[in-house]
ZANU-149701 format. One record per residue (C-alpha): residue number from 1; x, y, z. Coordinates in Angstrom, 3 decimals, decimal comma. Example, Ala and Ser with C-alpha at 12.3 -4.5 7.8 and 13.67 -1.06 7.14 Angstrom:
BEGIN
(pt 1 (12,300 -4,500 7,800))
(pt 2 (13,670 -1,060 7,140))
This chain:
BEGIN
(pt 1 (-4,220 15,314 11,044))
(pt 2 (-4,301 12,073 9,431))
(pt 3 (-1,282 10,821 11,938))
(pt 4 (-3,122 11,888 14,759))
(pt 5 (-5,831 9,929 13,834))
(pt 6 (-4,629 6,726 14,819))
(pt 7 (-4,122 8,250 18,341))
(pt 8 (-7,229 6,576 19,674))
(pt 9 (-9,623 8,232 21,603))
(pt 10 (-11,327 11,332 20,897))
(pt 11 (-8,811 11,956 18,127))
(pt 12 (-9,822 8,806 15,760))
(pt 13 (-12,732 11,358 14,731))
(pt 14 (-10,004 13,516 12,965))
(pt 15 (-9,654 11,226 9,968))
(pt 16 (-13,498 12,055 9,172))
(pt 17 (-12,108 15,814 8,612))
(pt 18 (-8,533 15,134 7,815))
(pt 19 (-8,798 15,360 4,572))
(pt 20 (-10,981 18,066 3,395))
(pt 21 (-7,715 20,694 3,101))
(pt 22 (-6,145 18,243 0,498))
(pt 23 (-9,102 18,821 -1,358))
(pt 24 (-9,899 22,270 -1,072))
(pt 25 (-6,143 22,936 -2,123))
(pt 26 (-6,361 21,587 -5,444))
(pt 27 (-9,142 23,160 -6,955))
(pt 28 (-7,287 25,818 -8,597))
(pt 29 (-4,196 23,500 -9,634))
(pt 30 (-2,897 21,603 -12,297))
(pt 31 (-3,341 18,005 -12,540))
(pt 32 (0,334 17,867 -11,724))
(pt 33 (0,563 20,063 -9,290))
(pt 34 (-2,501 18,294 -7,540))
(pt 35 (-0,537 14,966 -7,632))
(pt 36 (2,391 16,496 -6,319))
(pt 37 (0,340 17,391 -3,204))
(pt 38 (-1,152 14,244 -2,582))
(pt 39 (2,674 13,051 -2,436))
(pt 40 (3,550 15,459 -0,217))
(pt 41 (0,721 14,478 2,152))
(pt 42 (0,903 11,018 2,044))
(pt 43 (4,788 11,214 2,407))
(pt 44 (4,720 13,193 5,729))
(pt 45 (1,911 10,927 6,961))
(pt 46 (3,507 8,129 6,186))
(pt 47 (6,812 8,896 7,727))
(pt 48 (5,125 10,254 10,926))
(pt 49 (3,266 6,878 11,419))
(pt 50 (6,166 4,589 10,253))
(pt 51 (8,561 6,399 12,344))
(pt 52 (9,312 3,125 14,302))
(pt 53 (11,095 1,390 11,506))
(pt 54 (14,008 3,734 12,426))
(pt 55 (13,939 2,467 16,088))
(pt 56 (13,608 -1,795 14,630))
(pt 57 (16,086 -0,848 11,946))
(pt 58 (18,808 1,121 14,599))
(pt 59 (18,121 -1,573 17,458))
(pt 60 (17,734 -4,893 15,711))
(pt 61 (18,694 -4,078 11,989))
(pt 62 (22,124 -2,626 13,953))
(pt 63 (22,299 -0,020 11,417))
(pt 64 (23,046 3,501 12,429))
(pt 65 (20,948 5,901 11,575))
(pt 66 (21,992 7,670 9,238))
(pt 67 (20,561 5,032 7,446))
(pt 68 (17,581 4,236 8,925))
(pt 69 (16,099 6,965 8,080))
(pt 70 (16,447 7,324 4,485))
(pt 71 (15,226 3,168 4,635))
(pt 72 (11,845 5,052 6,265))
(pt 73 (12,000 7,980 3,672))
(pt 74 (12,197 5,351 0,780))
(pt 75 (9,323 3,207 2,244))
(pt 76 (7,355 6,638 3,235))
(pt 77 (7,769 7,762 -0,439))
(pt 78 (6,579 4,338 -1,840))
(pt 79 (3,334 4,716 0,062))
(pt 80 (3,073 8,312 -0,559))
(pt 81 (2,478 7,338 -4,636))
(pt 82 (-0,920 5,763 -3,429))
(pt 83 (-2,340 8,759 -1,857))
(pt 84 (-0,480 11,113 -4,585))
(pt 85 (-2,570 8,270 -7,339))
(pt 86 (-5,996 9,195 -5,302))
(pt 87 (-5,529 13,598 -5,593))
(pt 88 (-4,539 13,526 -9,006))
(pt 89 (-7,884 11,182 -9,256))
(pt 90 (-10,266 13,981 -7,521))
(pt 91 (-8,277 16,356 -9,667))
(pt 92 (-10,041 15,745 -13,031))
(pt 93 (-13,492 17,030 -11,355))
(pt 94 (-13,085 20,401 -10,927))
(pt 95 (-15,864 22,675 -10,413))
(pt 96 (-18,156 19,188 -9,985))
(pt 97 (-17,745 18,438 -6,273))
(pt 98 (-19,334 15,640 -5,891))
(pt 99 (-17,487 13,865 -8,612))
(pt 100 (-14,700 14,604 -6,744))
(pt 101 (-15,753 13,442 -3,703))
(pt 102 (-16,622 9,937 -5,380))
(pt 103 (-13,544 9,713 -7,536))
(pt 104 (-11,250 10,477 -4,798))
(pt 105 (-13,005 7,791 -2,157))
(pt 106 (-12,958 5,238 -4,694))
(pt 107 (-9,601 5,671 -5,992))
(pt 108 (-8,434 5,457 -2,506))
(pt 109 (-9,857 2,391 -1,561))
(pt 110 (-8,202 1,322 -4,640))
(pt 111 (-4,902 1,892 -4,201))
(pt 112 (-5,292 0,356 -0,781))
(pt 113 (-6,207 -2,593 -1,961))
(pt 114 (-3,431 -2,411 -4,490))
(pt 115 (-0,666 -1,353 -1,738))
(pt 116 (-1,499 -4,821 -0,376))
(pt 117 (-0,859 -7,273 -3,058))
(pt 118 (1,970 -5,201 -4,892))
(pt 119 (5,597 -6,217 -3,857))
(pt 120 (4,240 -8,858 -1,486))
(pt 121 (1,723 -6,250 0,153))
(pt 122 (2,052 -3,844 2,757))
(pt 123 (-1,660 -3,360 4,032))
(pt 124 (-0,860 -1,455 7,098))
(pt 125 (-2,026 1,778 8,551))
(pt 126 (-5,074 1,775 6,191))
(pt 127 (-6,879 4,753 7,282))
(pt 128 (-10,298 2,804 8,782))
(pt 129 (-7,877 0,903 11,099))
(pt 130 (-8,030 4,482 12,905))
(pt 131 (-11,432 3,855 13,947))
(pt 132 (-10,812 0,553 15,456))
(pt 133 (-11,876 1,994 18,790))
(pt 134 (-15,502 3,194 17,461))
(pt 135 (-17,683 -0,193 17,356))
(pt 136 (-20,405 1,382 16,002))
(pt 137 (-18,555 3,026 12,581))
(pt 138 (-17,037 0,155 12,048))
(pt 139 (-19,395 -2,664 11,740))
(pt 140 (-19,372 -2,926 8,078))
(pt 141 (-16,542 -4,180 8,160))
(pt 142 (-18,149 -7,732 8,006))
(pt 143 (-19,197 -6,627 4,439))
(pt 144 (-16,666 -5,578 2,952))
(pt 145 (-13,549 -5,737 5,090))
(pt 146 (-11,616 -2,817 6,582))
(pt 147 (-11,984 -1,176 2,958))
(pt 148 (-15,737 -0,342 3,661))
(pt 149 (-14,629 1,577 6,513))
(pt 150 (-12,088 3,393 4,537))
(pt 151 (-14,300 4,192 1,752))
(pt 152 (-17,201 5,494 4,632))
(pt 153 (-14,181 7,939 5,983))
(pt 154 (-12,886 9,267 2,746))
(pt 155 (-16,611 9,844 1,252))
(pt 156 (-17,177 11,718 4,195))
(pt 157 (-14,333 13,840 3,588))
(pt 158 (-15,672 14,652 0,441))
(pt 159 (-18,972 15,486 1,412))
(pt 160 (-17,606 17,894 3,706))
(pt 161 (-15,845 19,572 0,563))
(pt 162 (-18,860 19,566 -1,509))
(pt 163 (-21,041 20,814 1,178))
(pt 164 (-18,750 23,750 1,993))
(pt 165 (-18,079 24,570 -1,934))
(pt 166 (-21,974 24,599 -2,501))
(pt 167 (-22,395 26,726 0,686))
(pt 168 (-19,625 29,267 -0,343))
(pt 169 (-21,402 28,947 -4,248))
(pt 170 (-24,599 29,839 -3,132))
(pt 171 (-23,202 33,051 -0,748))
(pt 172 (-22,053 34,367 -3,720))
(pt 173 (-24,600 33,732 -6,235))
(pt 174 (-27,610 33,085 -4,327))
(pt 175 (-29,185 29,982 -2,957))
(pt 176 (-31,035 28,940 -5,976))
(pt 177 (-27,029 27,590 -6,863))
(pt 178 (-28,551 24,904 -4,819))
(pt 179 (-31,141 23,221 -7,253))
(pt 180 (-32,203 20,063 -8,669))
(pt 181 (-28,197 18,912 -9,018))
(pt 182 (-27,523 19,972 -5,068))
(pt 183 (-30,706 17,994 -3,953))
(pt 184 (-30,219 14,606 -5,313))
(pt 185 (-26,594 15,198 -4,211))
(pt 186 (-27,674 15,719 -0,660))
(pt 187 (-30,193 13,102 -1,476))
(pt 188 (-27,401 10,558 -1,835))
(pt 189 (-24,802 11,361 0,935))
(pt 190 (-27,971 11,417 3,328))
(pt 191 (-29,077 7,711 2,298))
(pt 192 (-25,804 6,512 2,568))
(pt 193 (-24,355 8,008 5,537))
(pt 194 (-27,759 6,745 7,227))
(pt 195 (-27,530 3,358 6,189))
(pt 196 (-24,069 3,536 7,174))
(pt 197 (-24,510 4,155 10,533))
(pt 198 (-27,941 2,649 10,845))
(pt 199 (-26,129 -0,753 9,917))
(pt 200 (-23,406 -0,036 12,300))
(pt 201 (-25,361 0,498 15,263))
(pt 202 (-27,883 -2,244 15,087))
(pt 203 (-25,405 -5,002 13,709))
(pt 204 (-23,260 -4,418 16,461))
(pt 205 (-26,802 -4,901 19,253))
(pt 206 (-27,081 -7,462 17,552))
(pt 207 (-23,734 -9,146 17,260))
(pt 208 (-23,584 -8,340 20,901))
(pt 209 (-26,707 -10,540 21,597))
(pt 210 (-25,320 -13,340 19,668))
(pt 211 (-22,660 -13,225 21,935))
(pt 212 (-24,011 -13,828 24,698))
(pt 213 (-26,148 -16,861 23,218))
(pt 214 (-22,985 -18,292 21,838))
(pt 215 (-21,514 -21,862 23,034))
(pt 216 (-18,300 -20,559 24,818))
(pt 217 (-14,604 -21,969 25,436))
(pt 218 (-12,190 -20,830 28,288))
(pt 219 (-8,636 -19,524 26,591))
(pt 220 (-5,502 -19,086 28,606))
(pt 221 (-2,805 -16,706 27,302))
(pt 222 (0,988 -16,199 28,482))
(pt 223 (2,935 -13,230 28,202))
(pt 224 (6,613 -14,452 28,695))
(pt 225 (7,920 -10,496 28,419))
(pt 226 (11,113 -12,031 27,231))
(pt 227 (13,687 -9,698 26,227))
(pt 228 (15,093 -9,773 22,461))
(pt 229 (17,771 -9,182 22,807))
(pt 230 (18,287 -12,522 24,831))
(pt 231 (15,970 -14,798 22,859))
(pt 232 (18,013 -16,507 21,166))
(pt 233 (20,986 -16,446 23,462))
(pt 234 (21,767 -20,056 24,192))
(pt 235 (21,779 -19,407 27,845))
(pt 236 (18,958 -18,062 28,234))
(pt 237 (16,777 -20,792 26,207))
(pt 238 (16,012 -23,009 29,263))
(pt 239 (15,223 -20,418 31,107))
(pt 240 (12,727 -18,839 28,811))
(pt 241 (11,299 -22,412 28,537))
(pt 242 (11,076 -22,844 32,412))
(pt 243 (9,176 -19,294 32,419))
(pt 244 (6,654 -20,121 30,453))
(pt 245 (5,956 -23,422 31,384))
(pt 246 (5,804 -21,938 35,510))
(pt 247 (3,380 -19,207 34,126))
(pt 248 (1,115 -21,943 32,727))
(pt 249 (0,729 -24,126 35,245))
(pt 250 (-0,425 -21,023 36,799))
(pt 251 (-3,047 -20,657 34,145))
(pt 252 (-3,973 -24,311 33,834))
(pt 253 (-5,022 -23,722 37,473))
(pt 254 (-8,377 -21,718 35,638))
(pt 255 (-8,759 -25,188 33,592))
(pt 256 (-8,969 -23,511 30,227))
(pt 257 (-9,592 -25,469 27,520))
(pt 258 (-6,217 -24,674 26,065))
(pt 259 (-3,282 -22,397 26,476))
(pt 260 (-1,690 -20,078 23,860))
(pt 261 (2,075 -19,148 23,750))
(pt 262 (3,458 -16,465 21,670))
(pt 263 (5,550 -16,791 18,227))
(pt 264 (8,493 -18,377 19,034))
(pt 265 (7,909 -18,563 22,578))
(pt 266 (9,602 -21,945 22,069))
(pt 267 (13,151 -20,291 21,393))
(pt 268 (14,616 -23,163 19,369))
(pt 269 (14,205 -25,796 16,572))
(pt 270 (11,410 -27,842 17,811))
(pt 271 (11,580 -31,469 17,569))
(pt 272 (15,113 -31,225 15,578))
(pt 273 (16,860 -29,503 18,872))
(pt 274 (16,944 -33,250 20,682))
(pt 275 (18,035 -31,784 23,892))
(pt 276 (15,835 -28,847 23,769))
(pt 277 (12,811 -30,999 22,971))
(pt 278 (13,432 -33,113 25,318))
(pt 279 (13,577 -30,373 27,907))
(pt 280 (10,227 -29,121 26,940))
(pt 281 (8,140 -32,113 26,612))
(pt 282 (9,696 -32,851 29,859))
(pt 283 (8,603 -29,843 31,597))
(pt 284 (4,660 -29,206 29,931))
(pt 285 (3,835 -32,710 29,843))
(pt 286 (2,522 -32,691 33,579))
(pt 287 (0,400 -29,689 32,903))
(pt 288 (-2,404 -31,391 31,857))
(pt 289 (-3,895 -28,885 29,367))
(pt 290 (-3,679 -28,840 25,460))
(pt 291 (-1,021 -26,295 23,850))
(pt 292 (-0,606 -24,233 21,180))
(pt 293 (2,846 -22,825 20,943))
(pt 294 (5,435 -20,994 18,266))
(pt 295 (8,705 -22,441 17,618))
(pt 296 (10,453 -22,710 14,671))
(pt 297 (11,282 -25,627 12,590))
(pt 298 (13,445 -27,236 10,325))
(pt 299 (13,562 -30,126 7,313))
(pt 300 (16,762 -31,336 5,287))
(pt 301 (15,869 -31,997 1,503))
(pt 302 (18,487 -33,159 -0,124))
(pt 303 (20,649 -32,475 2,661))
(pt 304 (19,318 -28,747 2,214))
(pt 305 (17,688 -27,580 5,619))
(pt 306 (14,601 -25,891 5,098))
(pt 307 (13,366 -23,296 7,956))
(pt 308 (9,749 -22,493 9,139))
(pt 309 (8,546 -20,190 11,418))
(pt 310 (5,934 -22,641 13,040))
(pt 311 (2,908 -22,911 15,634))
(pt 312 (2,208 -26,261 16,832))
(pt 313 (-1,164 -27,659 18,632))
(pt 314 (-0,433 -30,253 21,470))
(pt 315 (-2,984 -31,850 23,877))
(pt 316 (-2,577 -32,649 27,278))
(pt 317 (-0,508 -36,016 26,846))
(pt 318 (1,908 -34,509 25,121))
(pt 319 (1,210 -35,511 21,689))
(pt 320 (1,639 -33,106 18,481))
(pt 321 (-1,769 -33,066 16,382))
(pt 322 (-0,505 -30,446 13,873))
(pt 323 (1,872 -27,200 12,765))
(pt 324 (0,853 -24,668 11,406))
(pt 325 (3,990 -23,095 9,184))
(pt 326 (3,792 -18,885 8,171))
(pt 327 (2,600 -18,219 5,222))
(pt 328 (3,576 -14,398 4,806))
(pt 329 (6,779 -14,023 5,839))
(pt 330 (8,256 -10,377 6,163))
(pt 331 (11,159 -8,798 3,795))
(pt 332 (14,477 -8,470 5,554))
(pt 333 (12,776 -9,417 9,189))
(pt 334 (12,608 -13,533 7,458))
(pt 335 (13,669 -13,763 4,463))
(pt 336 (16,443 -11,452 2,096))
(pt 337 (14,040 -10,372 -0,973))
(pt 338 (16,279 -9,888 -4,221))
(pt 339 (19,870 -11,234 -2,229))
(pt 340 (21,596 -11,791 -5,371))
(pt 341 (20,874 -8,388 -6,181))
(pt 342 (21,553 -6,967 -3,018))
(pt 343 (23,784 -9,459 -0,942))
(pt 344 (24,862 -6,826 1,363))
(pt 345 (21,798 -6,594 2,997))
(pt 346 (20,636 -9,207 5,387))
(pt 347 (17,865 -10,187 7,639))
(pt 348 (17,115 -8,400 10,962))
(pt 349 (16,259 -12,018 12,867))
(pt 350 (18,896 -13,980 13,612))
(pt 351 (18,302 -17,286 12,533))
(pt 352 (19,862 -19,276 9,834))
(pt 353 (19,138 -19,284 6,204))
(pt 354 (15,814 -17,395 4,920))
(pt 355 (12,766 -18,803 6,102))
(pt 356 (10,109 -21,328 3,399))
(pt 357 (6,478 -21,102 3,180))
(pt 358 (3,444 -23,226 4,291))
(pt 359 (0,875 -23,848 3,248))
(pt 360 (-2,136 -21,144 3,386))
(pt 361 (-5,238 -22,085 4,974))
(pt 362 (-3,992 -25,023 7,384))
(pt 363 (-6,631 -25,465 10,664))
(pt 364 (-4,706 -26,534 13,597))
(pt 365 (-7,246 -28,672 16,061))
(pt 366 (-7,517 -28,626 20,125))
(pt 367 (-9,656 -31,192 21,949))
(pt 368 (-13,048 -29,549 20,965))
(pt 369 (-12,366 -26,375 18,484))
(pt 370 (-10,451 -25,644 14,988))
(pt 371 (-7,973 -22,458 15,249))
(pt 372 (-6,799 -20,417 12,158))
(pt 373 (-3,446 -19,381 13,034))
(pt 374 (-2,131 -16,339 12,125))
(pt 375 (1,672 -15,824 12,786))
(pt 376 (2,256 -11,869 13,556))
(pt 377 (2,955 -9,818 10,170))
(pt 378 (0,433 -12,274 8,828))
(pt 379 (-2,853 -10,723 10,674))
(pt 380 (-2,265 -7,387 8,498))
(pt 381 (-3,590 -9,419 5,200))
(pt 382 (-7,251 -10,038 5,291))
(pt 383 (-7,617 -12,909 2,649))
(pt 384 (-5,498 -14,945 4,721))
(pt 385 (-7,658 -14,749 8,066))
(pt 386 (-10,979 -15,258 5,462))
(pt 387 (-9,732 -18,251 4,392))
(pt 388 (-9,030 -20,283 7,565))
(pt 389 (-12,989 -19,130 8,985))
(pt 390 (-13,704 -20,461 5,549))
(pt 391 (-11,935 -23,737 5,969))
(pt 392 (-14,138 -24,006 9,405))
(pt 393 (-11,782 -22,203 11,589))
(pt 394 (-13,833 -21,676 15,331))
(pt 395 (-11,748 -19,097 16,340))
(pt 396 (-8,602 -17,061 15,107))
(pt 397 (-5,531 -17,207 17,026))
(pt 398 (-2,667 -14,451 16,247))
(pt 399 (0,763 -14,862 18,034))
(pt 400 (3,364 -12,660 17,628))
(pt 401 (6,295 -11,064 18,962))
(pt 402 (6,087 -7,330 18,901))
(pt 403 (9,334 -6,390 20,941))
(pt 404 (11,230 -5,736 17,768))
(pt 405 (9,362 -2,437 17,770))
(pt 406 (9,768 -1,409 21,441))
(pt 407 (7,636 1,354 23,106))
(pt 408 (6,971 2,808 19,587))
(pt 409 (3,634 3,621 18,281))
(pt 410 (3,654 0,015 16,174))
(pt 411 (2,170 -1,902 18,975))
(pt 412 (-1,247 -0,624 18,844))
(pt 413 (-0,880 -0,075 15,297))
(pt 414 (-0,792 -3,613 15,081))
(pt 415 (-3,399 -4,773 17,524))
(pt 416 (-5,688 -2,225 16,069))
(pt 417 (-5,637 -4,194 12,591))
(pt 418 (-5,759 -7,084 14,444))
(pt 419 (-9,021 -6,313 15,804))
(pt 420 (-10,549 -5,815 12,273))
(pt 421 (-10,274 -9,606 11,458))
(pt 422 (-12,670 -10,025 14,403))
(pt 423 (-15,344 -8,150 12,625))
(pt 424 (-14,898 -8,721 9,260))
(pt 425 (-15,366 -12,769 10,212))
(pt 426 (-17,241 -12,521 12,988))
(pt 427 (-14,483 -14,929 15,342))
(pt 428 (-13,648 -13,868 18,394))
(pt 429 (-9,913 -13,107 18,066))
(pt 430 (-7,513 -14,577 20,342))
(pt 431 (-4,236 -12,505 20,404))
(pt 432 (-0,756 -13,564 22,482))
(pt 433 (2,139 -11,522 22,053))
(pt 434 (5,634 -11,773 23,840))
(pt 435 (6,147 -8,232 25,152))
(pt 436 (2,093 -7,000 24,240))
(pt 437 (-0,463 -6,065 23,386))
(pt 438 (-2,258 -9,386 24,679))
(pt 439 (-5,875 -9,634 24,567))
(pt 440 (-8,895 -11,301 23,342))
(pt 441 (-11,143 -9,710 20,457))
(pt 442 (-14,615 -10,566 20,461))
(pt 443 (-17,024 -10,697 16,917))
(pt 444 (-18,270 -7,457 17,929))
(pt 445 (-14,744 -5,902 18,167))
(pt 446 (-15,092 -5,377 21,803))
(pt 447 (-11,664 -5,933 22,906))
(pt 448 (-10,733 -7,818 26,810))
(pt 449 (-8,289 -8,237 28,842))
(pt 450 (-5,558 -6,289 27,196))
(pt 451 (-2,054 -6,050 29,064))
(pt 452 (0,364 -3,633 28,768))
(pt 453 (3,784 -3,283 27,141))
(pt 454 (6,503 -5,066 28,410))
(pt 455 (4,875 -6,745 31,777))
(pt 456 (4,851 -10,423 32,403))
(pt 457 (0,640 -11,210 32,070))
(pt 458 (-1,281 -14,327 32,335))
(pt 459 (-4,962 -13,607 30,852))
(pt 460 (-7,552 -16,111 31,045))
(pt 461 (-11,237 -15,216 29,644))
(pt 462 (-14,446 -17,257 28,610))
(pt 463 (-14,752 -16,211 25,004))
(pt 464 (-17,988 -16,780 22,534))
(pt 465 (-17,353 -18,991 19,641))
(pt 466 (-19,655 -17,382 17,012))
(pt 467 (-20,406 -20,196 13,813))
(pt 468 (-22,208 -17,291 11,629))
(pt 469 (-19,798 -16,722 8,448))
(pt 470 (-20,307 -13,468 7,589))
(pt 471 (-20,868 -11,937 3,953))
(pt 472 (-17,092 -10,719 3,940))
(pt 473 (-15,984 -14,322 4,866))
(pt 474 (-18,084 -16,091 1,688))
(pt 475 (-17,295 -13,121 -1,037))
(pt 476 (-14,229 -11,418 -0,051))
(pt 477 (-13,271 -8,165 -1,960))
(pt 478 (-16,152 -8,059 -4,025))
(pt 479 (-16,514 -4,446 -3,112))
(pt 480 (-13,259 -3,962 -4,525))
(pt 481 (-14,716 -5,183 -8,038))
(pt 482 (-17,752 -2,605 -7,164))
(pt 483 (-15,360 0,106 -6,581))
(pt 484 (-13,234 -0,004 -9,322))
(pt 485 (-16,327 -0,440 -11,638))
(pt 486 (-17,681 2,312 -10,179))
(pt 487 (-14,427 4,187 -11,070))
(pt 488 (-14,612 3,909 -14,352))
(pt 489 (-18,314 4,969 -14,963))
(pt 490 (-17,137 8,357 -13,183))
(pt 491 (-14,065 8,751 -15,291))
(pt 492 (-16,378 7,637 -18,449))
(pt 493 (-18,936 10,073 -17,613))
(pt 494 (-16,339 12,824 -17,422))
(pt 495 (-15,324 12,047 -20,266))
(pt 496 (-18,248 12,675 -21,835))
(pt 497 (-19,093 16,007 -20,146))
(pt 498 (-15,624 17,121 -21,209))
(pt 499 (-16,410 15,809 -24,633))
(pt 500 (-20,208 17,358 -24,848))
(pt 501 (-18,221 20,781 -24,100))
(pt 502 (-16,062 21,050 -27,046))
């Protein structure tokens, strides 16, 4: 159920019931055994929705797969501790639904937050990213970040449970089971599930109207569909260069205000390459429209070559005004974490050395707008897209290359959390991928223009450039700090009911 979720459509409503049997389950178990559930859940969740790491790891990785899949077993496992953390949480409420229902939301949102700073981070597939499709449940999102709508999902859950264990209560001992308790419980779900959608609805009319108001700026984006497994194939680097500069001179026939490429679109070292370069300048520099385009880069330090993976803002003459180097970088896809430990395994793309960090935070600059830049993999972390629309990013611009995952499920999964960093900043979201999903995102979270997987796709749109920050943008994860406070008062005050019965 919680799988299907992320379906889209009429199936995203799932999550809001998903996980109501977990809960029910437990009420007669152990604290262990109740843990040991949540593992179980979370493990065949987790491998369900992960299932394309097999496919990136067999096709790019070149292992077979009798390996790949224990790689998605061990990462399925890892992520599986999180949820197992949040059942044996509800677990220590027995018999007091409600405290259940708060301890296990809480806890969850938690350990999400948690699964995305431990080990580097791995903040994907958060269960509000399901929802991504529902403007309207999803609005809070510029208070809190993607965790609010977690936390709204989860609660709900849990209100289900307690609403069903009070029914079944009172059917067997009459409805005065109900009482003062059951009341202020109602009391509380109904205020908050009110304002919850209350806010939703009228944020987004009025987000919408803002829109519309907004100054605007005309964005070209190419879609080079180049195949991976030629990218970096020496023979095939002029030509992807001569593809995407033919696709923008299409583009540039719109008179956008500038152009996006994908990461790496640029399918060499930029500006170290001579003959490359050369090439390339050669070819855009009769366009006549600024540029912002991935291509990787490289610096000797004491003759020790440093590699970035790097987007670069040009304007129309030609001339670089800044790079933007990834911050984030992915385990095993750019750099080898722990090689001395493990120098057997290596890294999936197939570029020299491990790749070096940039700097986090860096505005790239067009003729008339700032851009935060995030480089693929690097969309999935909030704080990172909060901190560019704090440095006085206009709008956020996310390239990436998605054909290492093929026509696997990871696609959407990915655009989908793209579209959160929209809403949480309130920037229209300007997203260019190699192979797809290409599309703008508006503040709202309505979405435009998408392509599809795999086609070659020119989209040009007149987006709003929204100046509003938004309370998630000035104070971050302070629901986070809420939450966990929150945590311990209901732990404390079990405590003390446990305590009072002895």
């Amino acid at each position: 159920m919680l799988t299907s979720a992320f379906s889209g459509g009429f199936m995203s409503y799932v999550a809001w019931i998903a996980l109501v049997p977990v809960l029910f389950s437990i009420s007669e178990d152990s604290h262990r055994q109740a843990a040991l559930k949540g593992f179980v859940m979370g493990l065949f969740h987790s491998m369900t929705l992960f299932s394309w790491i097999v496919y990136t790891m067999h096709v790019y990785g070149f292992l077979p797969y009798i390996f790949c899949i224990p790689v998605l077993v061990l990462l399925a496992s890892y992520i599986a501790l999180y949820s197992s953390l949040s059942v044996f949480a509800a677990s220590f409420f027995k018999g007091r639904p409600f405290l259940t229902a708060l301890a296990f939301a809480l806890v969850w949102v938690c350990t999400d937050y948690a699964r995305g700073i431990i080990f580097t981070g791995f903040p994907w597939g958060f269960l509000g990213y399901s929802q991504h499709e529902k403007l309207s449940l999803i609005q809070v999102a510029d208070l809190a970040g993607v965790y609010a709508v977690t936390f709204g999902i989860v609660l709900f859950n849990g209100f289900i449970y307690w609403a069903i264990s009070l029914a079944a209560k009172a059917k067997t001992i009459g409805c005065r089971a109900f009482g003062v308790s059951g009341s202020c419980v109602l009391l509380f779900f109904a205020i908050f599930f009110a304002g919850y959608f209350y806010y939703g609805q009228s944020r987004l009319q009025e987000i919408s109207a803002k829109e519309s108001n907004a100054g605007r700026s005309k964005i070209a984006m190419i879609q080079g569909n180049i195949d991976q497994s030629v990218k970096w194939d020496p023979a095939f680097q002029i030509f992807t260069i001569e593809k995407y500069v033919a696709m923008t001179k299409r583009a540039a026939e719109e008179k956008p205000d500038f152009v996006v490429w994908p990461e790496t679109a640029a399918p060499f070292y930029f500006l170290f390459d001579k003959s490359l370069t050369k090439a390339f300048l050669d070819s855009v520099k009769d366009i006549g429209v600024d540029l912002v385009f991935g291509s990787p880069y490289v610096i000797f330090k004491n003759k020790e070559p440093e590699y970035f993976n790097s987007v670069y803002s040009m304007d129309k003459e030609g001339k670089i005004k800044g790079r933007y180097d990834k911050t984030h970088l992915v385990p095993f896809g750019e750099y080898t974490p722990l090689k001395d430990w493990i120098p057997f395994i290596g890294k999936i793309v197939p570029l020299e050395g491990d790749f070096s960090t940039g700097d986090p935070g860096r505005i790239l600059e067009t003729a008339s707008l700032k851009i935060g830049t995030q480089i693929c993999y690097e969309v999935i972390f909030p704080r990172l897209s909060r901190l560019m629309v704090k440095n006085g990013a206009d709008l956020i611009v996310n390239v990436t290359n998605d054909a290492w995952f093929g026509k696997t499920g990871a696609p959407s999964q990915h655009f989908a959390i793209s579209a959160f960093r929209a809403i949480e900043n309130r920037r229209t979201l300007i997203r260019c991928a190699n192979t797809g999903y290409t599309g703008f995102v508006l503040p709202s979270g309505q979405v435009r223009s998408v392509t599809g997987l795999y086609e070659d796709a020119i989209r040009v749109g007149d987006v709003p450039v929204l100046k509003e920050a938004s309370f998630y943008t000035e104070h971050g994860d302070l629901f986070i700090a809420v939450c966990f406070a929150a945590l311990i008062m209901c732990f404390a005050s079990g405590l003390l009911v446990r305590l009072s019965k002895k």
